[in-house]
N, C-alpha and C positions, 0 to 999 in steps of 0.2 A: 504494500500500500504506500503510493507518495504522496504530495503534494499535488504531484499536475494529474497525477490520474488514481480517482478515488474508485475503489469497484466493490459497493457494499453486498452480500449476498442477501439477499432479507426473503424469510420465511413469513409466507401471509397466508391464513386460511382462506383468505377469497382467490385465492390464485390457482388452486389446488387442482383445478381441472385444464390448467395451460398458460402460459406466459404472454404477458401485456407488456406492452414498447414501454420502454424507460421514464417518459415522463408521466403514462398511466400510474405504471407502478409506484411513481413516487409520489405520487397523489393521494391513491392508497395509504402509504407505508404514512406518511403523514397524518391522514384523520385517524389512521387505526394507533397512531404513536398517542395523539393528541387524545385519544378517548379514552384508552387503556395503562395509558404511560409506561406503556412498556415498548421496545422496538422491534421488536421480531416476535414470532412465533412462530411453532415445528407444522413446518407442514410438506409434501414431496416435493412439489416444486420452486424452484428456484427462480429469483427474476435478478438480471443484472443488471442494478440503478449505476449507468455511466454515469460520465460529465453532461450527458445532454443536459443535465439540469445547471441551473448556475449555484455553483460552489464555492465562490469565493466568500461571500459572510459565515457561509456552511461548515469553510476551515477553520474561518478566524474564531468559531465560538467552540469548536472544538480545541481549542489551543492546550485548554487541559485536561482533554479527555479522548479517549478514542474510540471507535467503532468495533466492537467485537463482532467477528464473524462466525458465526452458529453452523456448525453443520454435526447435528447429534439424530439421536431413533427419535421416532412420536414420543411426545409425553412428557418432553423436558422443556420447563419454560423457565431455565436460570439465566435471564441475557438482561444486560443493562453498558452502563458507559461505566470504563476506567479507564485508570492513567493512562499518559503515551508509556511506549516501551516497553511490554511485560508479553510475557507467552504464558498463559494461564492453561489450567487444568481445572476445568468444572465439573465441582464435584456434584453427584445427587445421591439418590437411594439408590438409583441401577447401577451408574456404572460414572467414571470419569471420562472427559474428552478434554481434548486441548484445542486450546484457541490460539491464532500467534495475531498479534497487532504489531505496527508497525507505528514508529514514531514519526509525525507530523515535525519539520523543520520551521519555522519560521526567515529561519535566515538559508536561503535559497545555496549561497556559496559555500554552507557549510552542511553536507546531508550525511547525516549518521541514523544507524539504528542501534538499537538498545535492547535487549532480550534477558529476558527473566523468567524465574516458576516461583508462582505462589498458588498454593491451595486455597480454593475459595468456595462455599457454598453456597453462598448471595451475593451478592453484589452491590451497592446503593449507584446510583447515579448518584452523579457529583451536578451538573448543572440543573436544572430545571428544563423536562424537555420543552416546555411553553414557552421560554428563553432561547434555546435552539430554534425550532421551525417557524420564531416568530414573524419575523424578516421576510420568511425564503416567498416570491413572488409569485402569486399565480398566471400564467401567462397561458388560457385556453386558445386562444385564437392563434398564437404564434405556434403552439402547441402544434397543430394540423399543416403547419406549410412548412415543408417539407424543400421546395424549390419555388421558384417566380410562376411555374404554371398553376400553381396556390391560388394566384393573385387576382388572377383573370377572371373571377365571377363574384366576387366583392365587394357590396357594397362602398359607398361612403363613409357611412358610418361604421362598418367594420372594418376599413384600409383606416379609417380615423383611430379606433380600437388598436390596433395593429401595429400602429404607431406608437402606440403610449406605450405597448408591452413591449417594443423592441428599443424603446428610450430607457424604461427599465430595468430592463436586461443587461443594455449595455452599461448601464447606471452602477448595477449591481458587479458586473463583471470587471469591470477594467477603475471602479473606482478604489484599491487598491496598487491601481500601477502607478509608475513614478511619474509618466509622461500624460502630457492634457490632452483627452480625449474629446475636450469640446465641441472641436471642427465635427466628429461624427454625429454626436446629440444633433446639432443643427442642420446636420444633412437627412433624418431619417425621411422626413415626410417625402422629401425631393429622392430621395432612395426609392421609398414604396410605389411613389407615383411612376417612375421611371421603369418600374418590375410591372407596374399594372398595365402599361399601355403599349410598352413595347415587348419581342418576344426574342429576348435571350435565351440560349447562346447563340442564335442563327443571328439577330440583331448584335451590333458588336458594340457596348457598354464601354467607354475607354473613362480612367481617372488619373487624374492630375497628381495627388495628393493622396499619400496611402491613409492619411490619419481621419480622412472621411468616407473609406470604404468598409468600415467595420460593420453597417448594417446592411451594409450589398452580401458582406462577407454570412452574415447570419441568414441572410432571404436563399443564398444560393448551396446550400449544402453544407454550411462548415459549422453551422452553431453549434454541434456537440462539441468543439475542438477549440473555439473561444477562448476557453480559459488556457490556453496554450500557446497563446498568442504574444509572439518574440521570445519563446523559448526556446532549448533544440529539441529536433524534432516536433516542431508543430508550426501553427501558423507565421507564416510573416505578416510585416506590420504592413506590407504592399502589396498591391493586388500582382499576381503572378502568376506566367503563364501556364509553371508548372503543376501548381494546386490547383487548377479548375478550367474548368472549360470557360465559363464565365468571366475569365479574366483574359482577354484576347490579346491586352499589350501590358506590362507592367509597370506600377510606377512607383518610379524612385525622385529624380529628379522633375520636378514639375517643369510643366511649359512646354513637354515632349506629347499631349497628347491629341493636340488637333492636331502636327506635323503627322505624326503615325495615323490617326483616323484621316486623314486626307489620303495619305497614301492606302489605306483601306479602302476607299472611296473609291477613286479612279481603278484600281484593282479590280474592283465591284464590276465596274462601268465596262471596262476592258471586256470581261466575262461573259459582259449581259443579266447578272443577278441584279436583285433587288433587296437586298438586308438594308437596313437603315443604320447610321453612325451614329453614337452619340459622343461627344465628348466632353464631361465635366471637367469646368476649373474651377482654381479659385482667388480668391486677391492675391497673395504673393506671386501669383502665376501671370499677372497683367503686369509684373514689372518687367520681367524677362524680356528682353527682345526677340527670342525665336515665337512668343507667340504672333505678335504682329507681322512678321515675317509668315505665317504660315497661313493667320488670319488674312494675307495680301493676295498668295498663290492660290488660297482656296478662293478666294474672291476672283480672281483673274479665268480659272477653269471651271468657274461656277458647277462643280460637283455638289452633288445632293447631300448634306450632313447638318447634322443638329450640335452648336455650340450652345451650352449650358455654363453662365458664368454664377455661380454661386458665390454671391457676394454678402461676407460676414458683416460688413457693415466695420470694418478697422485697414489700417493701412499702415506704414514703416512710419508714418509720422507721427506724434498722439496730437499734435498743434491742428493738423486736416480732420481727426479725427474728433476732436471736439466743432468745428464747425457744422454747417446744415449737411445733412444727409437725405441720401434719396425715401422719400416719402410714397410709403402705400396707402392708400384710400380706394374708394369706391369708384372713385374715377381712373384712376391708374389701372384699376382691371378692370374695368368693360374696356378700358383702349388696349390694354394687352388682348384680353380674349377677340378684339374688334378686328386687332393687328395678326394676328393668326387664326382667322376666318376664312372659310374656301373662299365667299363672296368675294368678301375683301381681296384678298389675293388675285382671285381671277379679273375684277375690277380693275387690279393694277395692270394685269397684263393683258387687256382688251387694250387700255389707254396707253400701253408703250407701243402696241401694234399700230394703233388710229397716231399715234405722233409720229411715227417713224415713218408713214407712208406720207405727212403733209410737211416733213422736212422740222417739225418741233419737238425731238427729241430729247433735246442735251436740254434744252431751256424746261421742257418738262418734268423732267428728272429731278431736276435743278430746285423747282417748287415743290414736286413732292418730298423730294429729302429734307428741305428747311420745313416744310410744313409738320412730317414729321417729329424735325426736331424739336419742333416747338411743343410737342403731346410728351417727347421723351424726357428723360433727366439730363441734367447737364452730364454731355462728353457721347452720348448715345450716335452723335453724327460720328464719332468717329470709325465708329466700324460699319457706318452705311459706306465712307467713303473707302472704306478697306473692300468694302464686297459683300457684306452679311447683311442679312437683312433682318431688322435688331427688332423684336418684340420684349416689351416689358414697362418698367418694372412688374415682377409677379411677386405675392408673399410666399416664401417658402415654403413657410409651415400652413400655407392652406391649401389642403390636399385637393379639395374641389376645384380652386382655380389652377391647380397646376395641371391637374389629371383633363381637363377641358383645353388649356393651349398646349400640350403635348399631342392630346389626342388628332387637333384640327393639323396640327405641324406633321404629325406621322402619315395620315392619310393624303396629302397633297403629292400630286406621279414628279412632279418637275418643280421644284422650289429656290433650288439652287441651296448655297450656305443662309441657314438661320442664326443667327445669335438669342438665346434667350435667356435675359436679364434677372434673376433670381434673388429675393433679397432674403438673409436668413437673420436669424436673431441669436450669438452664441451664449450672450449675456444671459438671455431666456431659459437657456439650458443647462447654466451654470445654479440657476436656483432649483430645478430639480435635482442637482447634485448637493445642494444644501441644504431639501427636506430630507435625501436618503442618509445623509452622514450624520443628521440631530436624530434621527430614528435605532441607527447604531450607537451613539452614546448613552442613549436613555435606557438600552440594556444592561441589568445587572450582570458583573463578572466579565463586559467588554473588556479585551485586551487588543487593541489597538498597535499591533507593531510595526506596522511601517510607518504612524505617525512619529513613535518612538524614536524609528531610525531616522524620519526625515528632520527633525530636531536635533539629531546628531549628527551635526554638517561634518566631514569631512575633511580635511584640503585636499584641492586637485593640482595638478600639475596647471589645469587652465587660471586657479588662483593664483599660484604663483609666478605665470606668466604677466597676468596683471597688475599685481603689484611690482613686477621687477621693472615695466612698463612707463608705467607712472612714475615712480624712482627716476627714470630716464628720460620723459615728457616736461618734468618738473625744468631739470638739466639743461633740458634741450628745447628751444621754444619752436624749433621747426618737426619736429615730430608729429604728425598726424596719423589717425587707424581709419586705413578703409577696409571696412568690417565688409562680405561679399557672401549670402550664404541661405539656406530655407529658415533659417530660426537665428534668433542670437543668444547665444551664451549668457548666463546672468553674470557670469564673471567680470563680463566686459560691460556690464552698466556701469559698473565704477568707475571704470576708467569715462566711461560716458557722460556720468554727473558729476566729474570734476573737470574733463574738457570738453564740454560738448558743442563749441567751436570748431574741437579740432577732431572730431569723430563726425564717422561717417556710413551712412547703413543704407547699401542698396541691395539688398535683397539676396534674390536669385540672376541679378543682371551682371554675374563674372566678366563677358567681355566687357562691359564698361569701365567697374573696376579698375582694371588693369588692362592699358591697351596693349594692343601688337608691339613685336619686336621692341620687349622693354631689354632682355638678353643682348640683342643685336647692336641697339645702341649705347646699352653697358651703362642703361638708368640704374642709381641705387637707389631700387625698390627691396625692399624686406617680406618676403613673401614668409608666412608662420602659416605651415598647416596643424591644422589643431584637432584631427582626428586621427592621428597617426595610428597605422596598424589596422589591428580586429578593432572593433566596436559593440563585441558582444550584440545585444539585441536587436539591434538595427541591422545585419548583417550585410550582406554582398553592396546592398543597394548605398550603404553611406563609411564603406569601408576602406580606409586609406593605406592601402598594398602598394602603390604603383608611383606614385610620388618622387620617391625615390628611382627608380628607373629616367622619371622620364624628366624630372629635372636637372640629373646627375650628365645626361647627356647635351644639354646647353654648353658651349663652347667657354664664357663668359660667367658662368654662374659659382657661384661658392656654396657648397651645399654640406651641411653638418648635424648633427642630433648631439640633445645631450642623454646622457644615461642617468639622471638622478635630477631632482629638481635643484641641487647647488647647481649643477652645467647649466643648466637651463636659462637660472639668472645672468651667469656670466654669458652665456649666447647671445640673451636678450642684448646685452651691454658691447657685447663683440659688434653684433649687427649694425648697433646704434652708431659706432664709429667707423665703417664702412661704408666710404662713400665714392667709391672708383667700379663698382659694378653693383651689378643684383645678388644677393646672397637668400638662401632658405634654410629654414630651419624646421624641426616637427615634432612635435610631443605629443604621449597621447591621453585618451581619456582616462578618468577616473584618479582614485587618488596615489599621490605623491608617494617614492619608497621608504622616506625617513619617516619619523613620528616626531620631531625633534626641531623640524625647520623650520627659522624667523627669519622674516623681514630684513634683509643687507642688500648693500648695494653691488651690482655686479662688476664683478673684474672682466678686462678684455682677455682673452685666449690668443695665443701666438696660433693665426694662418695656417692651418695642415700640421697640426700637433697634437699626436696623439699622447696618450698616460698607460701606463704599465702601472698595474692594484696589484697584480701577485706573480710569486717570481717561480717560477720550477721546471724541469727540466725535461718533462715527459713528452710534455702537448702543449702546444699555445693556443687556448682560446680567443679570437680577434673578436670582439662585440658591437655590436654599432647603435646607438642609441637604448634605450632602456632595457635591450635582451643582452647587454653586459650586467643584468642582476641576475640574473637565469643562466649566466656564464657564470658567475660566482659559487649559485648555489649549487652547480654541478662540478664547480673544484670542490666544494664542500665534501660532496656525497663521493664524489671519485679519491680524495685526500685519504679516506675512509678505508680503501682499499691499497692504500700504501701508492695510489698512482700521484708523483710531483707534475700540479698544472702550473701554466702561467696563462694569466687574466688581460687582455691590454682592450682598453676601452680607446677605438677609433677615434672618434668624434666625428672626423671630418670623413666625406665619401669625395670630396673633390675639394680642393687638392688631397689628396694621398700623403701619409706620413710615411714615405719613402724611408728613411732611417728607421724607422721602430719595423718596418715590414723584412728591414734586411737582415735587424736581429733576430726576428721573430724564427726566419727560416734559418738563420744561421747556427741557432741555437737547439730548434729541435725538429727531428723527424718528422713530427707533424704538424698540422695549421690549418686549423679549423676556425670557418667566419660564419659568423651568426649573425643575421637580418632580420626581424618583420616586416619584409615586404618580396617584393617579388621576386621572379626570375628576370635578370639583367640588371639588377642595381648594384649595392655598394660589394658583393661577392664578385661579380661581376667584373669589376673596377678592380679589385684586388688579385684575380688571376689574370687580367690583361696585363698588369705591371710586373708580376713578379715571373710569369715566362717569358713578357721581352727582357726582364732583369738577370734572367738565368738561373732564377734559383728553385725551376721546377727541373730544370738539368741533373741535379745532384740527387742528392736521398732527402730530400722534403716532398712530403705528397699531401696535398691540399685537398681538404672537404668541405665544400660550403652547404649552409642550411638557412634556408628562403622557405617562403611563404609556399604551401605545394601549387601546380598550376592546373586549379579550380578553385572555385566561387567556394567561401564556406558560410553556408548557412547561420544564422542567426543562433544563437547561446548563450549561454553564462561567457565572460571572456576566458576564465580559466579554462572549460570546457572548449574554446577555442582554440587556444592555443596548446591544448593537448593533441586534437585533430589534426592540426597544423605542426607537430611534432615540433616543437618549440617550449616546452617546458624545460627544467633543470633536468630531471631524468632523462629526456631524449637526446639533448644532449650530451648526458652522461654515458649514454647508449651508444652514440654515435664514436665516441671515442673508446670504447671497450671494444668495440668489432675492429676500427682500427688499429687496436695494437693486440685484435686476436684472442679478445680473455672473453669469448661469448658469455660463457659457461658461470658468467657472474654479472648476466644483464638481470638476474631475477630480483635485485636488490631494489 
């Protein structure tokens, strides 16, 4: 029994004559709990209560109790809740059975089990089951759909229904995760509406933004597996191509998915099929420049696609965002639904045919575009004059009007590019997060652990980035951060609210940022990646491997890691005085290796110098960036075995520390380099030099260890870079095959 996958077996007399789906049964097992207070009872068959149900408050109130699993003859009804970690033996008048439970973790990076016998002939429950199942949501309507052809005969008032339970759901699911799930609360109605009228998987669904497909994710087959959501092995936090049919293109980086549904489009067209496009964005996604770009060329080949901009109503600025906002009323949707009318529509293309034969075309155009504009919100002309033909404002969250202008927008044979202008509310969604979380505190024996933990801030590596920063901003009055990215760091608000002159946040628009050929003309730009490596839960799609490769190949560029958050300050400080070309640097997420680290200012590092930590004579481990602590601990465990390592921490991948690489080989038979990142980076750079150098000539034989060459899915980070054969032990491993001692990799 774990954490991400509970599998209760519960014995019900109503069951007795065959097995009911999972959320039947738990429906059951519920009123029969709540009437009898007791949780099971002996009866033949078995029902397996998965995850279909939502088990996230499920775990937290069992934090100090567990689930005993019953499988005894008729006649014995000694079953109740006890501690985590025990293996019982229930005793009665006939005969004893054992039970084994399994200890519930709380803290995810540390999972142990615990195993005991004690004799017992009753048992009490420790919580109050009324306290237990009090919470847990009934969700009958979500209950039955199964997939989006569910959807299709639905009333309003029940796709309204349908709605609440899967706001719920998600409510209940994800409002223990660390990351804000809001974008999805305020996507659902615009979710169900899009599942009722159009028909996936044959219609192709495209999303901008993984963090507002989690109720697409729950309508299309994956709700039982929800609560698995950016673990390993289970959901990703993006839609993907390889979990579902449903998911026709995946998305990581926004702003990719009109460009992909366009090219779907014309595809279509090529064929002669007729599936319909749809592609949701959403604000961060209108800063990017490849939408306009794509919004241009769909306009240009006027192919048949539905753009859906889902707008939260917030932007990079909060100064815009306090100003007037686009306003829903009653008039604003009779002119949307007016705006996506066959009539209408057909109205318009009578009147471009009757202009175009008396030579008044362009000037007609002309009046109706401003005319429009004038029924639209401000900026609405701008994607008439892109090519889209812009219906809206619509309210989000009203299922009726949206299911009414999708409907009239799907049936039209020839429409060309639609835009339709969506307004959502996430604020709205945020207070049903704050009746569910006053309903979890007013439980007695609530134990709350992740509040716990999120109270116990950490430092990260990206903390001490910003304060070494600052330190250097103070310093330096021409320092500025242009910050480029889907989200910002809260690290970096500090730095924000003490220069916010000198800061700078555009988004998702990278080429702006930072223009072309900053390498070529040998600008000192300081380019800081700040996800270096795995990224645990966000996996492939936000995962910094390749960095290193493809900055290390710049002709011009200065490129270095530090391994410890001390390097890291003096990096910052190195960079800061580097001003004859572009230098990079990269650290990664999560917290710092020391426990110990304050606030100093950084010292500059000498250009291509690396440092030697430990001296010895067997192997020399070369490390480059924080996997010289993973080098350490594998002198550790190898020191153990009488094998003398030596430690030298890189720093730099370009320039190369020529000298330390020539003792390196000169010293010992072997030379093993350690990276998180790919194939062709700083491993890469170290065998090009040291075989034109000639020192793979002699008895040095070199093993480097990279990032392997596939995608790894989303995890724990530790759990990543076990995969990725990049922990102390694999390393340890790699060097015991090397010098032959297999026979003592068991350690």
């Amino acid at each position: 029994m774990t954490q991400s996958n509970l599998h209760a077996m519960c014995f019900l007399p109503s069951l007795a004559n065959g097995c009911l789906s999972s959320p039947q049964a738990f429906q059951l097992l519920i009123s029969y709990a709540k009437s009898s207070h007791k949780l099971c009872s002996c009866v033949p068959t078995a029902v397996d209560v998965d995850s279909h149900i939502d088990l996230s408050n499920f775990y937290t109130k069992l934090s100090n109790a567990s689930l005993i699993l019953l499988l005894y003859p008729y006649g014995i009804t000694s079953q109740s809740f006890v501690k985590f970690g025990r293996k019982l033996e229930i005793s009665s008048s006939n005969s004893q059975y054992k039970v084994e439970t399994s200890r519930f973790n709380l803290y995810p990076s540390s999972v142990s089990t615990t195993n005991s016998k004690v004799c017992v002939r009753r048992i009490r429950a420790l919580p109050d089951i009324d306290d237990i199942f009090s919470d847990i949501i009934a969700t009958p309507l979500l209950d039955v759909v199964e997939n989006p052809i569910h959807l299709k005969n639905l009333t309003i008032k029940e796709l309204k229904l349908l709605a609440s339970e899967i706001r719920s759901e998600l409510s209940s699911i994800m409002s223990k995760a660390q990351k804000d799930f809001k974008a999805s609360l305020a996507a659902v109605e615009l979710t169900v509406a899009i599942h009722h009228v159009f028909h996936a998987p044959v219609d192709k669904i495209l999303w901008d933004v993984g963090e507002q497909t989690y109720a697409h994710k729950i309508l299309t087959g994956r709700r039982s597996r929800m609560h698995t959501l950016r673990q390993k092995d289970g959901l990703s936090g993006f839609s993907s191509r390889s979990e579902s049919e449903y998911d026709p293109f995946g998305a990581g980086h926004g702003c990719n998915s009109i460009s992909a549904g366009l090219g779907m489009a014309v595809a279509r067209d090529i064929k002669g099929k007729r599936e319909r496009i749809v592609t949701v964005i959403g604000n961060g996604t209108t800063m990017a420049g490849q939408v306009y770009e794509a919004m241009g060329n769909a306009g240009y080949l006027d192919s048949n696609m539905i753009v859906i901009l889902n707008d939260s109503r917030h932007s990079l600025h909060p100064k815009i965002e306090e100003g007037s906002k686009t306003s829903i009323n009653a008039l604003s949707s009779t002119l949307s639904k007016l705006q996506s009318s066959k009539s209408f529509r057909r109205l318009r293309e009578v009147a471009k045919g009757v202009t175009k034969r008396i030579g008044m075309y362009e000037l007609a155009a002309k009046v109706d575009e401003y005319a429009r504009g004038m029924m639209g919100p401000l900026g609405s002309t701008l994607f008439e004059e892109l090519g889209l033909y812009y219906i809206g404002p619509v309210d989000g969250h009203n299922i009726e009007d949206l299911i009414c202008v999708l409907q009239e927008v799907s049936t039209l044979e020839s429409m060309g590019p639609v835009l339709i202008h969506v307004i959502t509310e996430e604020n709205q969604c945020a207070e049903h997060k704050q009746q569910t979380e006053a309903m979890g505190n007013q439980q007695g024996g609530f134990f709350d652990s992740d509040a716990v933990l999120s109270n116990m801030h950490t430092q990260t590596y990206s903390d001490c980035f910003v304060e070494a920063l600052i330190m250097e901003a103070e310093k330096d009055k021409d320092i500025v951060v242009v910050h480029a990215g889907k989200e910002m760091e809260p690290s970096f608000q500090l730095f924000q609210e003490r220069f916010p002159h000198r800061f700078f946040y555009v988004g998702m628009a990278e080429q702006h940022a930072v223009v072309h050929d900053v390498d070529q003309q040998r600008i000192p730009v300081r380019f800081v990646i700040t996800s270096a490596g795995l990224v645990g839960p966000d996996g492939p799609t936000m995962c910094g491997a390749f960095d290193i490769t493809f900055m290390s190949c710049l002709p011009n560029m200065i490129v270095m890691a530090p391994s410890d958050e001390d390097q890291l300050v003096d990096m910052v400080a190195t960079a800061a005085h580097i001003n004859d070309r572009p230098v990079c640097f990269r650290y990664p997420r999560g917290a710092i290796a020391g426990t110990d680290h304050y606030t100093r200012s950084g010292i500059p590092v000498e250009i291509g110098k690396g440092l030697t930590l430990v001296e010895g004579k067997d192997v020399a481990l070369l490390g480059y960036g924080t996997m010289v602590q993973n080098c350490l601990r594998a002198q550790t465990l190898l020191s153990k075995l009488g094998i003398e390592v030596t430690v030298a921490d890189a720093r730099f991948c370009k320039p190369l520390d020529m000298k330390l690489l020539r003792q390196l080989c000169e010293n010992h038979a072997f030379l093993v380099t350690v990276e998180e990142g790919s194939i062709g980076g700083f491993g890469s750079h170290v065998s090009q030099f040291i075989a034109l150098d000639g020192q793979l000539d002699g008895r040095t034989k070199w093993r480097p260890i990279v990032l392997p060459d596939n995608y790894i899915e989303h995890a724990l980070p530790n759990e990543q870079l076990a995969l990725a054969g990049l922990t102390g032990h694999h390393i340890a491993a790699t060097v015991l095959r090397l010098l032959g001692r297999t026979r003592e990799l068991s350690f």
